[in-house]
N, CA, C and O of each residue as an XYZ file, in Angstrom:
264
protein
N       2.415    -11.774     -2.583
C       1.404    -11.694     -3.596
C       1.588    -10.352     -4.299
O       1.986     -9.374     -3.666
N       1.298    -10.293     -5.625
C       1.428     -8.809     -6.614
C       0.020     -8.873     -7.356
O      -0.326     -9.918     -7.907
N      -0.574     -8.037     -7.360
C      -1.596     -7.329     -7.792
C      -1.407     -5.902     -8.479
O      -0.569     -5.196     -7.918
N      -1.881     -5.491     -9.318
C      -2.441     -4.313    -10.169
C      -3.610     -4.376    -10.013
O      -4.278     -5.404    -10.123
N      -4.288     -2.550     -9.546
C      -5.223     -2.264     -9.577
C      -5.253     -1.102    -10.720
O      -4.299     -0.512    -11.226
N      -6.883     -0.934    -11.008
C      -6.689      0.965    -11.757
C      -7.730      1.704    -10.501
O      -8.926      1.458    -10.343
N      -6.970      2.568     -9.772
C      -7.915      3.592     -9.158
C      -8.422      4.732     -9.562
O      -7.702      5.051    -10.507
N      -9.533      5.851     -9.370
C      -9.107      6.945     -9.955
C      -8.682      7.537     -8.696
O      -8.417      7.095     -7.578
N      -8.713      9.152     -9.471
C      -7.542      9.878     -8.010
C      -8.663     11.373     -8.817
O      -9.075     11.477     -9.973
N      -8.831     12.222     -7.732
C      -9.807     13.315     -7.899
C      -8.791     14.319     -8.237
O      -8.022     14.660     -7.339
N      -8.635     15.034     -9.838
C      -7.751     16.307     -9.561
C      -8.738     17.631     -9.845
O      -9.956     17.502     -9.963
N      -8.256     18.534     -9.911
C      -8.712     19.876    -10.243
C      -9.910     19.981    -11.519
O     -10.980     20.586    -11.585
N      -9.001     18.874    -12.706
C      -9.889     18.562    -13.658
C     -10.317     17.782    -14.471
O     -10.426     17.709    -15.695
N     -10.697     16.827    -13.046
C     -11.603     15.517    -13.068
C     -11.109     14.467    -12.322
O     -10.216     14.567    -11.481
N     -11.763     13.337    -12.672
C     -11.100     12.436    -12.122
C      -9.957     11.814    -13.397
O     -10.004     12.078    -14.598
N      -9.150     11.092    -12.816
C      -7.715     10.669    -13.221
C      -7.869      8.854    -12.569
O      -7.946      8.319    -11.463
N      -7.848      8.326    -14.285
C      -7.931      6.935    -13.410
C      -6.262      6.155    -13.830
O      -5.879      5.925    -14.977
N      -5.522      5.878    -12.606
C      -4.132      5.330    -12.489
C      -4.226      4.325    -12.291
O      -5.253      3.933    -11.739
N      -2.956      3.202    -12.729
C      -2.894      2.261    -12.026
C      -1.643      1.996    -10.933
O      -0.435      2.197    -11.057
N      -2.378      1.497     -9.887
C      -1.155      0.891     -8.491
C      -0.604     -0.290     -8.648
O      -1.487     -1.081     -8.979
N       0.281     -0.729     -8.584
C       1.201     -1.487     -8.277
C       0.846     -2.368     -6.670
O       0.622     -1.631     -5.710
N       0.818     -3.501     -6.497
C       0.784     -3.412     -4.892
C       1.819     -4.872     -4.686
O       2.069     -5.710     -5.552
N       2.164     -4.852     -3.655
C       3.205     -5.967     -3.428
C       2.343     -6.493     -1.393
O       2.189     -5.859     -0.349
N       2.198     -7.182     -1.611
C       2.027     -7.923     -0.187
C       2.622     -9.365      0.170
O       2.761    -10.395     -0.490
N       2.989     -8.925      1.814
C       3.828    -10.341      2.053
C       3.386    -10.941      3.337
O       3.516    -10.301      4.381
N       2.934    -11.991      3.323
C       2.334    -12.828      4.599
C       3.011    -13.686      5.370
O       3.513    -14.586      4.697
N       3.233    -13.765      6.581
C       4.149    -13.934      6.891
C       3.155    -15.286      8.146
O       2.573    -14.972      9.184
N       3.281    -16.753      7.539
C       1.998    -17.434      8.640
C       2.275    -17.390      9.862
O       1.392    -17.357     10.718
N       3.927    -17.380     10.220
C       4.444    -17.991     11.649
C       3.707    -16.460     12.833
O       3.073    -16.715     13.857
N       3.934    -15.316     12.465
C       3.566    -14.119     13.271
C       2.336    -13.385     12.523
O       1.935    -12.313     12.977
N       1.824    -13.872     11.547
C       0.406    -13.574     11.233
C       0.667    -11.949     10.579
O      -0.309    -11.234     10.354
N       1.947    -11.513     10.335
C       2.225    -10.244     10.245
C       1.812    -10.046      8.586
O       1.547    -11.033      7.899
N       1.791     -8.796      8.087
C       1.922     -8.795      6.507
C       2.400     -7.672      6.794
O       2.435     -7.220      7.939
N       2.910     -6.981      5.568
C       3.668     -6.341      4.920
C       3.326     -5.585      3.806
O       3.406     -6.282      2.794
N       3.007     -4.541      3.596
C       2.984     -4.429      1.558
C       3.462     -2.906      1.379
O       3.797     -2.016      2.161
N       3.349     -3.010      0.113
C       3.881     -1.541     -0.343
C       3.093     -1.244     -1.925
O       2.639     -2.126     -2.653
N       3.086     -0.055     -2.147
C       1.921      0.159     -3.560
C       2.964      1.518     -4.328
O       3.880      2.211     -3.885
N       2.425      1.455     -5.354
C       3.532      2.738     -6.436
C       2.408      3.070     -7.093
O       1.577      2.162     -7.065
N       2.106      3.940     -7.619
C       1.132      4.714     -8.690
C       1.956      4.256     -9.834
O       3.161      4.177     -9.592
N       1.512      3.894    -11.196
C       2.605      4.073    -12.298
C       1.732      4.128    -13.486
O       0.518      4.211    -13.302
N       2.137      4.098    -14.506
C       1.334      4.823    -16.013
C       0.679      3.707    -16.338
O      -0.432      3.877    -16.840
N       1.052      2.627    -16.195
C       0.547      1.446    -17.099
C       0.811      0.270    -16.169
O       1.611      0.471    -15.256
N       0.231     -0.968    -16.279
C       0.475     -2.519    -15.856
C       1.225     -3.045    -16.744
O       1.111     -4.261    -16.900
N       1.889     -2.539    -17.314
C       2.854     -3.676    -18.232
C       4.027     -3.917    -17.615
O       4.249     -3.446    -16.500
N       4.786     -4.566    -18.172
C       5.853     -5.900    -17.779
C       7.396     -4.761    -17.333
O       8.253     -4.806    -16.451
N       7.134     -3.933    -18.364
C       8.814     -2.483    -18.016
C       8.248     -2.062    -16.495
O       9.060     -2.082    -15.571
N       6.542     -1.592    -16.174
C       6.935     -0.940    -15.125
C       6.538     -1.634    -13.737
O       6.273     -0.985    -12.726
N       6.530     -3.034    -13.812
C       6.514     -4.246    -12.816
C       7.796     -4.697    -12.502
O       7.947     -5.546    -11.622
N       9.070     -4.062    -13.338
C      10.249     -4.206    -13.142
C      10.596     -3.302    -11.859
O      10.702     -3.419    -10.638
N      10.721     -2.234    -12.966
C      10.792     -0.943    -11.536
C       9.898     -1.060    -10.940
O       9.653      0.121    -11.186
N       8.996     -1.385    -10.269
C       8.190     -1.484     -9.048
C       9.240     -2.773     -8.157
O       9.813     -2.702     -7.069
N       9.169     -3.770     -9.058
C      10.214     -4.513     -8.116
C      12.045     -4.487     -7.882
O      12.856     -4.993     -7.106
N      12.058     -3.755     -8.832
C      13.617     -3.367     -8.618
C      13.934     -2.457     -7.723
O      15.071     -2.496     -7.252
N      12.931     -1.361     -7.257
C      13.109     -0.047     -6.328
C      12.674     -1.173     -4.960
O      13.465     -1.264     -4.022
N      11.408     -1.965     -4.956
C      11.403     -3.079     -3.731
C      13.082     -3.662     -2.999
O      13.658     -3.295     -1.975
N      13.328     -4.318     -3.668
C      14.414     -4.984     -3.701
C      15.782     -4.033     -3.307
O      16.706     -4.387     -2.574
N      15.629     -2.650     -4.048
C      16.929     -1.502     -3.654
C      16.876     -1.176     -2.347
O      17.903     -0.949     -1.707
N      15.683     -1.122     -1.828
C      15.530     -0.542     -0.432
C      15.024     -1.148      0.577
O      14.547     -0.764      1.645
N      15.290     -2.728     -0.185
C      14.859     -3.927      1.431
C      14.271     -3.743      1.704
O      14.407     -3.076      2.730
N      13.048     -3.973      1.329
C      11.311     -3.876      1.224
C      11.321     -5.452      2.031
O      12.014     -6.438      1.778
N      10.269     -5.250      3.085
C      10.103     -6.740      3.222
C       9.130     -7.235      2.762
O       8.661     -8.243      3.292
N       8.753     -6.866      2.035
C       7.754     -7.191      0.849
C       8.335     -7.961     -0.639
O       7.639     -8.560     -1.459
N       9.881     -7.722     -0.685
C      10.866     -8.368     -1.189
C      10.502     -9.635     -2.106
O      10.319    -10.482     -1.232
N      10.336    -10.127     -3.033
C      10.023    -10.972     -3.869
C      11.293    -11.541     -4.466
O      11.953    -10.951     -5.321
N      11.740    -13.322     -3.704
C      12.746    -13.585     -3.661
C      12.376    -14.803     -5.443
O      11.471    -15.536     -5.842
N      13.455    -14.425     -5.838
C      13.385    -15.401     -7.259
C      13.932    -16.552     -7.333
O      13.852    -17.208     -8.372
């Protein structure tokens, strides 16, 4: 499953609202999941690439097979 959230994040001067990236993977036979999340500038379509292209580089088992 892929989801975008916007969180904020508390800095020095103010709050800062980002959005995460999140990737989760369910797995029914061992009930296990999996996920992984990225901070990134925007929800659009360029940086859902790189969120899943850096997945995929480093055998994420969160892995989103096409």
């Amino acid at each position: 499953m892929l989801d975008g959230v916007v969180l904020s994040r508390k800095t020095g001067a103010g709050a800062l609202r980002r959005p995460v990236l999140v990737a989760l993977g369910l797995r029914t036979a061992a009930r296990r999941r999996s996920s992984t999340s990225a901070w990134r500038r925007a929800k659009s379509a360029a940086e859902w690439e790189k969120f899943l292209a850096d997945l995929y580089a480093v055998g994420s088992p969160a892995r989103v097979s096409t």
